[in-house]
N, C-alpha and C positions, 0 to 999 in steps of 0.2 A: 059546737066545736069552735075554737077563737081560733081569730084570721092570724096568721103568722105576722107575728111582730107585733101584735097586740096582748097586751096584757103579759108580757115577758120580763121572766124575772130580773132582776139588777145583775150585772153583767152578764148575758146572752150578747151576743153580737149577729149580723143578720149574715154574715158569713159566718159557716161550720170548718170549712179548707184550711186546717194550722200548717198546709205547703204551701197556699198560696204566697207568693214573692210580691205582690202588690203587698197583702195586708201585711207582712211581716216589713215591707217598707214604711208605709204608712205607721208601725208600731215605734219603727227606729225613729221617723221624724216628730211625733207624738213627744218621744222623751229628748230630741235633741233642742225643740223648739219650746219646751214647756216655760211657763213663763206666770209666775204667782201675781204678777198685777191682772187686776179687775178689768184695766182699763184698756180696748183694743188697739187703741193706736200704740202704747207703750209698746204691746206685744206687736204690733207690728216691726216696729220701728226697730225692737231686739232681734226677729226674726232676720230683718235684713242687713241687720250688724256680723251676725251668723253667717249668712252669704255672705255676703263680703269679704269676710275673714278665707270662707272655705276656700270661695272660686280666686282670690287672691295666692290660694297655696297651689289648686290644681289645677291651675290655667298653665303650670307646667309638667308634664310627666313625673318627670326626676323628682323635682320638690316635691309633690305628690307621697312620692312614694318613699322618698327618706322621711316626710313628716309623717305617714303611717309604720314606718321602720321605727324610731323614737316615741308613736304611741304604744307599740308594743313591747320593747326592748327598753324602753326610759333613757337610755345612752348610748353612745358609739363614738368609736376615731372615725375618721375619715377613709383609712385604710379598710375598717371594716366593713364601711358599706360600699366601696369600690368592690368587695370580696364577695359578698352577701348579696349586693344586689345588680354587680356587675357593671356597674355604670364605671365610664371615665374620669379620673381624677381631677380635671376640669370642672367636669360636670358636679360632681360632689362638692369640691371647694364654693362652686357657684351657688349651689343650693344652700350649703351650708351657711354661707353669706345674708339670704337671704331671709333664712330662717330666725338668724342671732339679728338682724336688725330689726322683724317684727314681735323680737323679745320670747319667742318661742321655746327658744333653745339657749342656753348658757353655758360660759366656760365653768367645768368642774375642776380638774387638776390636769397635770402632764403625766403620762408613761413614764416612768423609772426607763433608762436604756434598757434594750435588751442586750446581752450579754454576746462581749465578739462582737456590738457594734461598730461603726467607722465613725463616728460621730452625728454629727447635723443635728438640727432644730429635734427637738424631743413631742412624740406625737398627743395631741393634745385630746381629751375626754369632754366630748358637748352633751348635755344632759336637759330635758325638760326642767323646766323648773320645779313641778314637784317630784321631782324624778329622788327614789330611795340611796340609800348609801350600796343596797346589795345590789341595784342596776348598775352603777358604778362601778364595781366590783367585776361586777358579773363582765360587763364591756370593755375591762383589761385582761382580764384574763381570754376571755375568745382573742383580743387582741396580738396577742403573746403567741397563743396555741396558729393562729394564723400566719403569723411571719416563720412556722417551721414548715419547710417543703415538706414534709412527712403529714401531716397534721391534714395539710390541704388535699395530699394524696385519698388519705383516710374519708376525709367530705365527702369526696365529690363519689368515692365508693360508693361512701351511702346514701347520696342523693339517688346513682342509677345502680346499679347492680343488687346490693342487700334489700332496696326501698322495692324494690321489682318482686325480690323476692319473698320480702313480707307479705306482699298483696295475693301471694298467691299460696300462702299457708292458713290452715284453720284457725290457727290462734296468732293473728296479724302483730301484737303489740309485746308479744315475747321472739328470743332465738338463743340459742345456745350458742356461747363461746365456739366451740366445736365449728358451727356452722357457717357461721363471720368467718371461718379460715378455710372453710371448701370453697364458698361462695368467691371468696376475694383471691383463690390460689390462682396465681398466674396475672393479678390485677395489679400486683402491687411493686413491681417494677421500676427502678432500679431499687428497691428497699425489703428489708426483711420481710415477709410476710406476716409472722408473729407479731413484728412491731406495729404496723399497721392495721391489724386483726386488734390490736389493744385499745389504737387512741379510737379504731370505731366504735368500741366496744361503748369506750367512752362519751362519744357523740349521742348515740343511741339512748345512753341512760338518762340524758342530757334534756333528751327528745322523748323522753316520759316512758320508753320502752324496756320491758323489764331483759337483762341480759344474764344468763345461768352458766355457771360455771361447771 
């Protein structure tokens, strides 16, 4: 009988655990840090280019977490991620500052007014660099759908009330139209109930969940 770890075929690894949270870390640093020179010190020396960049972003909360906002989303206003991730408009401009001076992030275009506005500066779309034309896109339009107090009503439903209620049905990733308006009856306050019942509908579909009419 061969000793464990002896004579083991090409990829065996000497953990079996695919929960463990150590190896699946160890797996994310493996490909964050890979590095096709031969030579250790270059790989070094990439490695802590790598830091540097990181702990440079997350040595602030906020930055932190609008530069993981933009790896996921490719774009956003400013407005959006005061909305999305609740930070103050301070704190957003600051981050955003400092994200566009280490080349991170770039000016894409301005918001078109929205309609019935009062004027002022027109809000501007920051984007990864390699960030697509459909994140851009994608990042005016929630833009848009956000400056309606109806719109936000409908969110924040579905972050707690519908989101509550999915968790606790057999088939979590489906709901009938029908249901968005038991669920939200008496939520949706000062606004039609119907209407609100639609743009969740909306959100939902948005959010990979199928909605049945």
């Amino acid at each position: 009988m061969k000793k464990k770890g002896v004579g083991a075929k090409l990829g065996d690894t000497l953990s079996s655990n695919e929960n463990n949270s150590v190896l699946k870390l160890i797996r994310k640093m493996k490909l964050l840090f890979y590095n096709e020179s031969d030579n250790p010190l270059n790989r070094v020396r990439e490695a802590r280019r790598i830091l540097s960049f990181i702990e440079s972003i997350f040595n602030s909360v906020a930055t932190g977490e609008i530069f993981l906002y933009f790896l996921d989303r490719g774009a956003a206003t400013a407005w959006l991620l005061q909305v999305d991730l609740e930070l103050p408009e301070a704190t957003v401009y600051r981050s955003l500052k400092q994200l566009r001076a280490r080349g991170i992030i770039v000016y894409a275009l301005k918001v078109s007014r929205h309609r019935g506005s009062r004027g002022g500066p027109r809000p501007i779309v920051w984007a990864l660099q390699e960030a697509h034309t459909g994140d851009i896109a994608h990042a005016i339009r929630s833009h848009q759908r956000s400056l309606s107090p109806k719109y936000r009503v409908a969110e924040e439903l579905v972050q707690t009330v519908i989101k509550d209620h999915l968790e606790r049905t057999p088939q979590p990733e489906e709901i009938t139209h029908r249901m968005i308006l038991s669920v939200i009856r008496g939520h949706s306050e000062p606004y039609h109930t119907r209407d609100i019942a639609d743009l969740a509908a909306t959100i939902l579909r948005e959010q990979g969940i199928k909605v049945w009419r």
